[in-house]
Structure formats: structure tokens, C-alpha cells
N, CA, C and O atoms as CSV, one atom per row, in Angstrom:
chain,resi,resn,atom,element,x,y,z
A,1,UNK,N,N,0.829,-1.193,0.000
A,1,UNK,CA,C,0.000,0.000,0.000
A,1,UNK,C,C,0.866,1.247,0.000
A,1,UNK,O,O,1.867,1.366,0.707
A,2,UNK,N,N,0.479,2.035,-0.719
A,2,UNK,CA,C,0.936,3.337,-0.955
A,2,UNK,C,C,0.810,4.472,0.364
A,2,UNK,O,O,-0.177,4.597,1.090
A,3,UNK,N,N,2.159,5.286,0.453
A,3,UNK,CA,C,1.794,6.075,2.008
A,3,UNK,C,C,1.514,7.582,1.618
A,3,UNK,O,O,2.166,8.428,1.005
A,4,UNK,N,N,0.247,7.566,2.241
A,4,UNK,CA,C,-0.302,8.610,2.318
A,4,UNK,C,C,0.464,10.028,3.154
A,4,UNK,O,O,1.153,9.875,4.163
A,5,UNK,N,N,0.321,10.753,2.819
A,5,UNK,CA,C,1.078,11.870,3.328
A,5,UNK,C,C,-0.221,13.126,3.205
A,5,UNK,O,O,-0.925,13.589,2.307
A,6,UNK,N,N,0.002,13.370,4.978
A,6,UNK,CA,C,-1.571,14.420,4.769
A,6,UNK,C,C,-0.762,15.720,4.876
A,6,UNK,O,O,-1.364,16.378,5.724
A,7,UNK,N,N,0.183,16.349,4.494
A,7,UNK,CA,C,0.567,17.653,4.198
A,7,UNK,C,C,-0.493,19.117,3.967
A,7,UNK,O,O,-0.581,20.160,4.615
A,8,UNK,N,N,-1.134,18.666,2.859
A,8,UNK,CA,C,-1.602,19.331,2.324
A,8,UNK,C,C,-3.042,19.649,3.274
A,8,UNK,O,O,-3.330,20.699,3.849
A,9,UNK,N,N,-3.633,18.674,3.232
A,9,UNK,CA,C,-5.118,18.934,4.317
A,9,UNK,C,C,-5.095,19.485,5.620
A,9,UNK,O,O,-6.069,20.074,6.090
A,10,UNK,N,N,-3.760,19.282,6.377
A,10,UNK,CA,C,-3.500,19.595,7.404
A,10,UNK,C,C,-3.065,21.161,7.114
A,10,UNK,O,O,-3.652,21.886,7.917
A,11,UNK,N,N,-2.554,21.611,6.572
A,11,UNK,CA,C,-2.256,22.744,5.979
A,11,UNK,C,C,-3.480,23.538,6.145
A,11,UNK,O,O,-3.571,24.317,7.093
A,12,UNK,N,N,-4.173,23.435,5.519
A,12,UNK,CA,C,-5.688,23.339,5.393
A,12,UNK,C,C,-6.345,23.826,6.052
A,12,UNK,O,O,-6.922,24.894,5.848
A,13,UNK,N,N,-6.406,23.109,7.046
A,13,UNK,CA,C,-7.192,23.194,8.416
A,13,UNK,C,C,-6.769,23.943,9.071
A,13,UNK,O,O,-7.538,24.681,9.687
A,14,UNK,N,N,-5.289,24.077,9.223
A,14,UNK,CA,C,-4.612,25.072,10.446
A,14,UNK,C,C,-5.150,26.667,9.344
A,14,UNK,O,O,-5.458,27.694,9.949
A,15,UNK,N,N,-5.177,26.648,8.177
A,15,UNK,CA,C,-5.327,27.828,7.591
A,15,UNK,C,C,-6.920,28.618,7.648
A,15,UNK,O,O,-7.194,29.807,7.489
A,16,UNK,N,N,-7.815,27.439,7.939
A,16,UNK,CA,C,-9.127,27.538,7.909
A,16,UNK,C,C,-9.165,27.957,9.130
A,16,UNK,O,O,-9.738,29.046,9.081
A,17,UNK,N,N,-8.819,27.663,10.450
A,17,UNK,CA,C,-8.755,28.199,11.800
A,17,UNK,C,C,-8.191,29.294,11.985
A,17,UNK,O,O,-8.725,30.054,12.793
A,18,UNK,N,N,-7.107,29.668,11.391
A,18,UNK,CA,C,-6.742,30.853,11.878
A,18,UNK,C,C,-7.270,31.882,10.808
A,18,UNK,O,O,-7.148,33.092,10.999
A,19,UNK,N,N,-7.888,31.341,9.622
A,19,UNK,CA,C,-8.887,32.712,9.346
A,19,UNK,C,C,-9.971,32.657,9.889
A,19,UNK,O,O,-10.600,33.675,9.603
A,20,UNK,N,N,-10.709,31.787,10.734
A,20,UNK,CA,C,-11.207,32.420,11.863
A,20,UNK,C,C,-11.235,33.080,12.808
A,20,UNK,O,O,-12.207,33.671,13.278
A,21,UNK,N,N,-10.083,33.045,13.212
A,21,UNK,CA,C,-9.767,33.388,14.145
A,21,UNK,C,C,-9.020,35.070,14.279
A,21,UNK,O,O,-8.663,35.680,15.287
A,22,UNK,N,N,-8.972,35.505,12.676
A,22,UNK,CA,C,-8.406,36.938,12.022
A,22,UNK,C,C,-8.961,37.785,12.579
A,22,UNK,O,O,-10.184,37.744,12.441
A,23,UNK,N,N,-8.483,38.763,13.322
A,23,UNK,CA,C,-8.441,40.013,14.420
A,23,UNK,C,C,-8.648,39.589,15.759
A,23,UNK,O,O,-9.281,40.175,16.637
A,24,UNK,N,N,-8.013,38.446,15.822
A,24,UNK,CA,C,-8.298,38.300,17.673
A,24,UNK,C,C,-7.117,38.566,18.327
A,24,UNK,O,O,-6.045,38.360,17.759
A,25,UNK,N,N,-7.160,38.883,19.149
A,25,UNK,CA,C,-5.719,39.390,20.165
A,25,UNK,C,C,-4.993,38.739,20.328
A,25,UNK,O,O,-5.339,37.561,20.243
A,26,UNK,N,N,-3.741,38.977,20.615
A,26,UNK,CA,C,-2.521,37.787,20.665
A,26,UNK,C,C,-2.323,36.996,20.410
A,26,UNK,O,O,-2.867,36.935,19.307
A,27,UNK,N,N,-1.716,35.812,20.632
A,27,UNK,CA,C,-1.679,34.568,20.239
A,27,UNK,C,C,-2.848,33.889,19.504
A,27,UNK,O,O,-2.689,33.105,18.569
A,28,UNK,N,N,-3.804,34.187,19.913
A,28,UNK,CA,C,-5.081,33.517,19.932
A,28,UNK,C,C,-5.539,33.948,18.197
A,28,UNK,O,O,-6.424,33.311,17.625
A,29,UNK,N,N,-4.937,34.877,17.645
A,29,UNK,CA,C,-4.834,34.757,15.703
A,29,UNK,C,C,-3.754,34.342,15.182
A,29,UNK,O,O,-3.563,34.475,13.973
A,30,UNK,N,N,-2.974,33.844,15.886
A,30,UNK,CA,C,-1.470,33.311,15.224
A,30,UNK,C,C,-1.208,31.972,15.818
A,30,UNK,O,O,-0.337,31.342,15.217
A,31,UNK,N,N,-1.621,31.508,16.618
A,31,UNK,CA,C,-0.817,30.230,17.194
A,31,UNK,C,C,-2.272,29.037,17.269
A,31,UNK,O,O,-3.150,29.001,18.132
A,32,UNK,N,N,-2.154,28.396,16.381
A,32,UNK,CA,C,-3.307,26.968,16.175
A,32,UNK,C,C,-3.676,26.815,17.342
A,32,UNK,O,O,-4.700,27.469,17.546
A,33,UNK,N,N,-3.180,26.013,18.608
A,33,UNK,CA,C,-3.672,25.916,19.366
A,33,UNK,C,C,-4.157,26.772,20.273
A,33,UNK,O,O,-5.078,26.210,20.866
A,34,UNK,N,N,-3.946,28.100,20.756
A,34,UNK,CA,C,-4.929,29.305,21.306
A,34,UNK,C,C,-5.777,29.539,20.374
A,34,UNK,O,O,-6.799,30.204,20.544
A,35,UNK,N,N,-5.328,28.858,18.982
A,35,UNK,CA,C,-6.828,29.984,17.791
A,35,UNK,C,C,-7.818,28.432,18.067
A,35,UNK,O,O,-8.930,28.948,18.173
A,36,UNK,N,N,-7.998,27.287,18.195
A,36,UNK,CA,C,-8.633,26.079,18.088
A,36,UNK,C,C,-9.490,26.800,19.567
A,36,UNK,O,O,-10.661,27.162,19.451
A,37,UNK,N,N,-8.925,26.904,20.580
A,37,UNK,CA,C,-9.891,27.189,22.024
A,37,UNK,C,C,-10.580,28.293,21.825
A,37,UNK,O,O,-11.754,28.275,22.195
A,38,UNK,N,N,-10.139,29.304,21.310
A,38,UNK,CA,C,-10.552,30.730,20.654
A,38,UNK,C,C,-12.150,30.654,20.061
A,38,UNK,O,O,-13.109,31.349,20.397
A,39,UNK,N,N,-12.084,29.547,19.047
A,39,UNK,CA,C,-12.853,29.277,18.004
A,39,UNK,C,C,-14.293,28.674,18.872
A,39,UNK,O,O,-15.464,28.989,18.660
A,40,UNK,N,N,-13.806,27.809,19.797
A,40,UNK,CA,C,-14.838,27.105,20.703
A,40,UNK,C,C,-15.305,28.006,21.641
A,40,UNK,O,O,-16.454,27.885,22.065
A,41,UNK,N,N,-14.717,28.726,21.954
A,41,UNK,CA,C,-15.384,29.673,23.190
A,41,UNK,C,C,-16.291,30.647,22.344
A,41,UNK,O,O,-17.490,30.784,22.590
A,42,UNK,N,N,-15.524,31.429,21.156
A,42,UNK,CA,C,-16.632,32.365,20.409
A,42,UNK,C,C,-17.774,31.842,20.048
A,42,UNK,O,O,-18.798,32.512,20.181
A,43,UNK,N,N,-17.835,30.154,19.363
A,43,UNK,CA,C,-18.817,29.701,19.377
A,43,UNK,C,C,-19.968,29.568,20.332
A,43,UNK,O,O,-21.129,29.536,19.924
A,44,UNK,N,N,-19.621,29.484,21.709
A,44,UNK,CA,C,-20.450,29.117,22.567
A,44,UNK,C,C,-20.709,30.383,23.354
A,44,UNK,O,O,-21.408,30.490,24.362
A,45,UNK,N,N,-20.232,31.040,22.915
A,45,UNK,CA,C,-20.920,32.951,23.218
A,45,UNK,C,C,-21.863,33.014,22.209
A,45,UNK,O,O,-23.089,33.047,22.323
A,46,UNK,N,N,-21.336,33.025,21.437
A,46,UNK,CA,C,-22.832,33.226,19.758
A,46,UNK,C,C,-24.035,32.375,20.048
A,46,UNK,O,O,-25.165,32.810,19.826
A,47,UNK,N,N,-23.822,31.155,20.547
A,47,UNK,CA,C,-24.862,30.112,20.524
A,47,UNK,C,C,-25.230,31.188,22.206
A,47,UNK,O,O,-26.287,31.784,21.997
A,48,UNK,N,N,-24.936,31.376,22.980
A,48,UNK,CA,C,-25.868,32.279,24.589
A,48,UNK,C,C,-25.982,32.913,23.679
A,48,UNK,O,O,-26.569,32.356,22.751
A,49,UNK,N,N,-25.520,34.326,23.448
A,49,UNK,CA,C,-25.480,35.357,23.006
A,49,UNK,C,C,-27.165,35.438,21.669
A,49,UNK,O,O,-27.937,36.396,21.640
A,50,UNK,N,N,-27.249,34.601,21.069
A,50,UNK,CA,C,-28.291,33.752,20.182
A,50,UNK,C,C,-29.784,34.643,21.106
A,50,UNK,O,O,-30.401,35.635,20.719
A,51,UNK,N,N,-29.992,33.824,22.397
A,51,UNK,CA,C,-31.100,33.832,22.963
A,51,UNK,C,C,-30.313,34.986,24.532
A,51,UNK,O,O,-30.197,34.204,25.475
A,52,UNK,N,N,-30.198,35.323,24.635
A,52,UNK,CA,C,-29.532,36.831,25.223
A,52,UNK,C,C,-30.180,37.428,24.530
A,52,UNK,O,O,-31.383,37.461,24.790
A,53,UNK,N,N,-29.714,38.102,23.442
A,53,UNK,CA,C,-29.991,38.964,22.622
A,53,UNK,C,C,-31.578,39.203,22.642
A,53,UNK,O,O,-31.892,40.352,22.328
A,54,UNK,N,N,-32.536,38.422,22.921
A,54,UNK,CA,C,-33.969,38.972,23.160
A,54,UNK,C,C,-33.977,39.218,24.198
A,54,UNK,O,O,-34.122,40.441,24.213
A,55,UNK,N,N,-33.904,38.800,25.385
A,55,UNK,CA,C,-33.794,39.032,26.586
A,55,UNK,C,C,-33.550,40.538,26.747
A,55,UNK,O,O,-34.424,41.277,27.201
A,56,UNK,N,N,-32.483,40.924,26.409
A,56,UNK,CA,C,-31.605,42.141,26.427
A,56,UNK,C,C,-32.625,42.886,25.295
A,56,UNK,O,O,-32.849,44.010,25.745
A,57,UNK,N,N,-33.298,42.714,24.064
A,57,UNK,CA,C,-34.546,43.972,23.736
A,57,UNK,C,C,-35.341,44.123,24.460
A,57,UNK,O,O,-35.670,45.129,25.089
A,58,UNK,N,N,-35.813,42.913,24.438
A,58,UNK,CA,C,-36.861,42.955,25.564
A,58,UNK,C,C,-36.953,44.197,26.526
A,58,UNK,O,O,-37.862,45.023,26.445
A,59,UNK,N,N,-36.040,44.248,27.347
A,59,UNK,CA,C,-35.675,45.081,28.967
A,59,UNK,C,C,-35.656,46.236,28.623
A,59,UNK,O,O,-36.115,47.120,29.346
A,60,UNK,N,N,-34.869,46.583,26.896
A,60,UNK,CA,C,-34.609,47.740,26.333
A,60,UNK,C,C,-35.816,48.421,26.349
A,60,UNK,O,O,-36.096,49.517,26.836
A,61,UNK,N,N,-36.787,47.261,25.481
A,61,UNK,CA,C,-38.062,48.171,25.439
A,61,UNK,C,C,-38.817,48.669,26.073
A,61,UNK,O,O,-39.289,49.785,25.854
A,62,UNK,N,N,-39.235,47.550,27.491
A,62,UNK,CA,C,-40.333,48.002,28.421
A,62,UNK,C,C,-39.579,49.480,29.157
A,62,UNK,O,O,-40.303,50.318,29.697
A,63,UNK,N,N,-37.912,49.670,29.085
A,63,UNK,CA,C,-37.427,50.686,29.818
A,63,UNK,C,C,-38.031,52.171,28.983
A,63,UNK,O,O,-38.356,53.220,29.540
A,64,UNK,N,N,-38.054,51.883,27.558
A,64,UNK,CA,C,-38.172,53.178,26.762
A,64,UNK,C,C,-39.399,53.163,27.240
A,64,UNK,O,O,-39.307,53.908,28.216
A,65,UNK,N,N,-40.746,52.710,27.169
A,65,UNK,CA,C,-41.866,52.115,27.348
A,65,UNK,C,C,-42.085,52.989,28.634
A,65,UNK,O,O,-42.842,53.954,28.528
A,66,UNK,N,N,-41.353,52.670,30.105
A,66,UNK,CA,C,-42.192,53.009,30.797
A,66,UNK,C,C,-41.723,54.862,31.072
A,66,UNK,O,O,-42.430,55.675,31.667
A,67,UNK,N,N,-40.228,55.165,30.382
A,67,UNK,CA,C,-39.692,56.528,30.447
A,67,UNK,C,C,-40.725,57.385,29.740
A,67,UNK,O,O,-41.043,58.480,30.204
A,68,UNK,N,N,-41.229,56.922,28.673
A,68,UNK,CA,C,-42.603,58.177,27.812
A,68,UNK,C,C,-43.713,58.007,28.716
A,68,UNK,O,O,-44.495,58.953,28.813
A,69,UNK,N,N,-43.952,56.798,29.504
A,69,UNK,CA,C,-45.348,56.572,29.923
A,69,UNK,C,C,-45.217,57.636,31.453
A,69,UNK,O,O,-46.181,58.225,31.943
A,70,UNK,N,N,-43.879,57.675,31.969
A,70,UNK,CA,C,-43.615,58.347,33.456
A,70,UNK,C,C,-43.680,60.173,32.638
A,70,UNK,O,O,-44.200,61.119,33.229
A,71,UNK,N,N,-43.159,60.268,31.503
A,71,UNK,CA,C,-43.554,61.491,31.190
A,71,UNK,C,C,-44.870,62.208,30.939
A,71,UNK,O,O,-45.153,63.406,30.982
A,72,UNK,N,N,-45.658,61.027,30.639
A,72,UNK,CA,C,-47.363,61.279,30.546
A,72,UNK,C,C,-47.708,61.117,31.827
A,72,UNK,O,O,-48.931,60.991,31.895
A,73,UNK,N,N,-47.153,61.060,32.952
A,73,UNK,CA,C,-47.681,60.730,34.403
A,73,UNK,C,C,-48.537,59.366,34.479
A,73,UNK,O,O,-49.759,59.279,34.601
A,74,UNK,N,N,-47.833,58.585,34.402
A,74,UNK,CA,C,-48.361,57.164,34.650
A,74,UNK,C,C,-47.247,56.217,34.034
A,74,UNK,O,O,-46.272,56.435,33.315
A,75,UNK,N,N,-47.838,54.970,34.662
A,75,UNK,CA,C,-46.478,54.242,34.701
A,75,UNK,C,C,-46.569,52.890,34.052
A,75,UNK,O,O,-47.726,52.721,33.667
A,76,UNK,N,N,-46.019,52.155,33.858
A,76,UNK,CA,C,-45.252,50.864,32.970
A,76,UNK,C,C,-46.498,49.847,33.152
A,76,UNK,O,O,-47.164,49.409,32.213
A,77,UNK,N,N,-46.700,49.547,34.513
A,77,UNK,CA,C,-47.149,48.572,34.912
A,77,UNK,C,C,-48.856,49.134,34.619
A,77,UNK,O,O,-49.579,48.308,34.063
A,78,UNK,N,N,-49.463,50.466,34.975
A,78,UNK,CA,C,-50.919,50.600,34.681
A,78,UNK,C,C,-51.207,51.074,32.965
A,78,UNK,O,O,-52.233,51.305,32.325
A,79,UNK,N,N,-49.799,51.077,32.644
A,79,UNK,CA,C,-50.428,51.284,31.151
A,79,UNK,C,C,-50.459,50.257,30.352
A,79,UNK,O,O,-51.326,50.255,29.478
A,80,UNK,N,N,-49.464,49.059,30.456
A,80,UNK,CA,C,-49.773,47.655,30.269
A,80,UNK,C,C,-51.159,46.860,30.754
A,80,UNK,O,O,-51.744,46.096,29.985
A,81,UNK,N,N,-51.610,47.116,32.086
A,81,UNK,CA,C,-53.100,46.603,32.918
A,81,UNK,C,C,-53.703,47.535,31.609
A,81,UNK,O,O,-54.319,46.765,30.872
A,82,UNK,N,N,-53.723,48.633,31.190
A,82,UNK,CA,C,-54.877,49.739,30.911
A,82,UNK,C,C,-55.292,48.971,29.373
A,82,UNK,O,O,-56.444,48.699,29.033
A,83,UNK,N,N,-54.019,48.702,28.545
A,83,UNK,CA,C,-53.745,47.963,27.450
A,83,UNK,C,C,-54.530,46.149,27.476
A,83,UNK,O,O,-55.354,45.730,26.663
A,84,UNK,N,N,-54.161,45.669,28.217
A,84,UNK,CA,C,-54.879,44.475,28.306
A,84,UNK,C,C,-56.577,44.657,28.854
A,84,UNK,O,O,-57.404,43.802,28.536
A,85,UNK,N,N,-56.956,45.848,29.690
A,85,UNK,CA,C,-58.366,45.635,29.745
A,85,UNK,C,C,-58.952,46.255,28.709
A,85,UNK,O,O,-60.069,45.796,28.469
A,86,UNK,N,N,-58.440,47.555,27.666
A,86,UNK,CA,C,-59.422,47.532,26.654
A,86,UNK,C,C,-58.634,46.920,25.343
A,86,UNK,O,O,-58.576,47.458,24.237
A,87,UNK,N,N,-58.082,45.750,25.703
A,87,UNK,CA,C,-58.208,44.630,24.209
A,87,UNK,C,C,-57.256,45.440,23.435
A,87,UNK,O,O,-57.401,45.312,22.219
A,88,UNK,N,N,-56.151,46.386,23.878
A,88,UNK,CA,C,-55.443,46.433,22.594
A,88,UNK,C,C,-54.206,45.765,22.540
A,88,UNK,O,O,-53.517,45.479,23.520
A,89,UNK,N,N,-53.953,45.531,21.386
A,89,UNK,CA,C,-52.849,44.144,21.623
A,89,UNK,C,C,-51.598,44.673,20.357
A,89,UNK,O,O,-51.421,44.352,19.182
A,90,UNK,N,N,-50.964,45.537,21.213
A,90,UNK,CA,C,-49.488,45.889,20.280
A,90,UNK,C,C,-48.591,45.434,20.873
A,90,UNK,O,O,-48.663,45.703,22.072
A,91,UNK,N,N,-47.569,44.727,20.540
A,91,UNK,CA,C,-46.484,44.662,21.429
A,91,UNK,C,C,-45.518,45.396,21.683
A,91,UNK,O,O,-45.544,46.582,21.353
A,92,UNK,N,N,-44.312,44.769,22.417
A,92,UNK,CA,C,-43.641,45.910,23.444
A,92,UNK,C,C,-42.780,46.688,22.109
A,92,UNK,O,O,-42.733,47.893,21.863
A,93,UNK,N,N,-41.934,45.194,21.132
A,93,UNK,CA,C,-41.325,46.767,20.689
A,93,UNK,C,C,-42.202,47.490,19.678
A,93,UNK,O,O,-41.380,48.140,19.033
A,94,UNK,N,N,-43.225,47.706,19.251
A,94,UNK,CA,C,-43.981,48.404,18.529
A,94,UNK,C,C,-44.196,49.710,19.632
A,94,UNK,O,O,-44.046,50.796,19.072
A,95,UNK,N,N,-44.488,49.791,20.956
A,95,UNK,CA,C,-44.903,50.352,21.152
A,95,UNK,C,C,-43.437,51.347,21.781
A,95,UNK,O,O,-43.581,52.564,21.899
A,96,UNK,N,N,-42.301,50.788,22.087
A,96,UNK,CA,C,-40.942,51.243,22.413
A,96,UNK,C,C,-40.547,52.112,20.890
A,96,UNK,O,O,-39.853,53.128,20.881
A,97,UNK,N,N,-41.021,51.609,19.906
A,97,UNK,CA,C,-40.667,52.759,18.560
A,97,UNK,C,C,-41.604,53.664,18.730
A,97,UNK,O,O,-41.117,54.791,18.644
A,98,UNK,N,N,-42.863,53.669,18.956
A,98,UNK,CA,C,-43.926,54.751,18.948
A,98,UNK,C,C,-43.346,55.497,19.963
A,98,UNK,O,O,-43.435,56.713,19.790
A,99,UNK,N,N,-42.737,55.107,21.045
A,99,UNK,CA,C,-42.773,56.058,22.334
A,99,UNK,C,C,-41.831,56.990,21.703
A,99,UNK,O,O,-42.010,58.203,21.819
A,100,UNK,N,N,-40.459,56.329,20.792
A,100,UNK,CA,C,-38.956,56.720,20.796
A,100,UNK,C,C,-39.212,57.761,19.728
A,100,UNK,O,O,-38.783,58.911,19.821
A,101,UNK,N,N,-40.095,57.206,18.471
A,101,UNK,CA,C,-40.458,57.956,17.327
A,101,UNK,C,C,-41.142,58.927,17.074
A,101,UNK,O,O,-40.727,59.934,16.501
A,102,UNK,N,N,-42.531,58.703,17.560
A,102,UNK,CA,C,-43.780,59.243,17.417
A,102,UNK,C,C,-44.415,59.310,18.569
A,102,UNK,O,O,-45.347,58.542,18.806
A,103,UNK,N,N,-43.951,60.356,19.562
A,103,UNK,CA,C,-44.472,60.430,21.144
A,103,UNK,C,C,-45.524,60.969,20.891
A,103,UNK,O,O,-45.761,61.435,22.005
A,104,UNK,N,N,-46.715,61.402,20.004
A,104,UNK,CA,C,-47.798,62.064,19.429
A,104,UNK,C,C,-48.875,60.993,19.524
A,104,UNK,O,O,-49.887,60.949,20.223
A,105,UNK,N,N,-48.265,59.938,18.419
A,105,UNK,CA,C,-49.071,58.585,19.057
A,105,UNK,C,C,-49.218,57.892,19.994
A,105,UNK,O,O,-50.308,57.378,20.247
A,106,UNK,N,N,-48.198,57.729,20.691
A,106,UNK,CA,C,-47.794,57.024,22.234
A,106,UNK,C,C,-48.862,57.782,22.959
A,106,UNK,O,O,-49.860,57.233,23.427
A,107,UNK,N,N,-48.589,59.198,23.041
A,107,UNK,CA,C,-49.779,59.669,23.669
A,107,UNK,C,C,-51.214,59.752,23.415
A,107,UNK,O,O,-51.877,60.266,24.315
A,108,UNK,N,N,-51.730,59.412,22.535
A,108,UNK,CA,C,-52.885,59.036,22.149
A,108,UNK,C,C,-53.676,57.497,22.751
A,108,UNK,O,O,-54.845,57.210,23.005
A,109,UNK,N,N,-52.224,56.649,22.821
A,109,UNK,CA,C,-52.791,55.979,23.467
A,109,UNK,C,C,-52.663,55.515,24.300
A,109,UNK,O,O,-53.184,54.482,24.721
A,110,UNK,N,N,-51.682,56.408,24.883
A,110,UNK,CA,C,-52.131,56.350,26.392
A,110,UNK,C,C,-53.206,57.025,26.823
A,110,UNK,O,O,-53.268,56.784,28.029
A,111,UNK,N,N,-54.111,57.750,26.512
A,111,UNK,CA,C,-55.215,58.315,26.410
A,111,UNK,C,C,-56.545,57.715,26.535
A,111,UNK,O,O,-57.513,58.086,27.199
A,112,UNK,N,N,-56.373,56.594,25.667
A,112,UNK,CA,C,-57.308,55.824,25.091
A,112,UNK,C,C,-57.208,54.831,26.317
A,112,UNK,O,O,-58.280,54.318,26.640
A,113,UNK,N,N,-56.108,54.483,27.040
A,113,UNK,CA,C,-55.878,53.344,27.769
A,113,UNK,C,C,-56.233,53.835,29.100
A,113,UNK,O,O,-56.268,53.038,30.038
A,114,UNK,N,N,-56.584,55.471,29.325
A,114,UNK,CA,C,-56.433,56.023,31.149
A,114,UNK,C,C,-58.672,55.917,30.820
A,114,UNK,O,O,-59.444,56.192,31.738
């Protein structure tokens, strides 16, 4: 049997990792083995980071949400109650752009909701 010589693939691979690994700090874009751990940890930030990332609008919004609603004199929690008893059903960030965008509308309905 003929001997295989993996030169080339291995080549390869170390080249495929460390262009992943292109603009990371120190060692960790130049040296295979800091760029291989590099590669696994960024991964498993992206994969949290994935479902974070709503979490973190989320909070964004109800905060813009309840800052226009404290400027209309009333607050987060009775303008959400005010919203669910007369049936209107926008959600948070629709209503976090109206507050941020169009405080004309926001106030309208908060109006509609007192």
C-alpha cells in the first residue's frame, strides 16, 4: 500500500482556523492551538449570546416604554393593565418605537388606555 502523506489537508485546516480566528488578540490569531480554544469559546458565546440577545430587547423596550409613559404621568405597569383591559394588543417593541419615534401617538394611546 501506498503512504499517504496528509501535508496538504493539514495545511488546510490550520489555515481555515486561523482565518477564523483573524483580528483576535494575541496569540489567539497566530498560534493553532490558542486559535482552536478561541474558536470554541466564540462559538459558545454566539450560541448564549443567540437567545440573550432577546432578553436584552426585551428590557430595552419596556425601559423606553415606561420613560414616555412616566412622562405622561403614569407608569409601565398601569399602562400595560390599561392595554390588556381595553383589548389592545401591540407589542412591546412596537410600542418602544412609537414612544422613541412618534411620542404624538404614544400619547394618544395612552389616552385611550387612562
Amino acid at each position: 500500500m501506498p503512504r499517504i502523506k496528509r501535508g496538504t489537508s493539514h495545511v488546510k485546516k490550520r489555515r481555515r482556523i486561523l482565518k477564523a480566528t483573524k483580528g483576535y488578540r494575541g496569540g489567539r490569531s497566530t498560534k493553532v492551538r490558542l486559535a482552536k480554544t478561541a474558536i470554541k469559546k466564540a462559538g459558545v458565546y454566539a450560541y448564549r449570546d443567540r437567545r440573550r440577545k432577546k432578553r436584552d430587547f426585551r428590557a430595552l423596550w419596556l425601559i423606553r416604554i415606561n420613560a414616555a409613559c412616566r412622562n405622561l404621568e403614569t407608569t409601565y405597569s398601569k399602562f400595560i393593565d390599561g392595554l390588556k383591559k381595553n383589548n389592545i394588543e401591540i407589542d412591546r417593541k412596537i410600542l418602544a418605537n412609537l414612544a422613541e419615534n412618534h411620542p404624538k401617538a404614544f400619547s394618544e394611546i395612552v389616552k385611550l388606555v387612562r
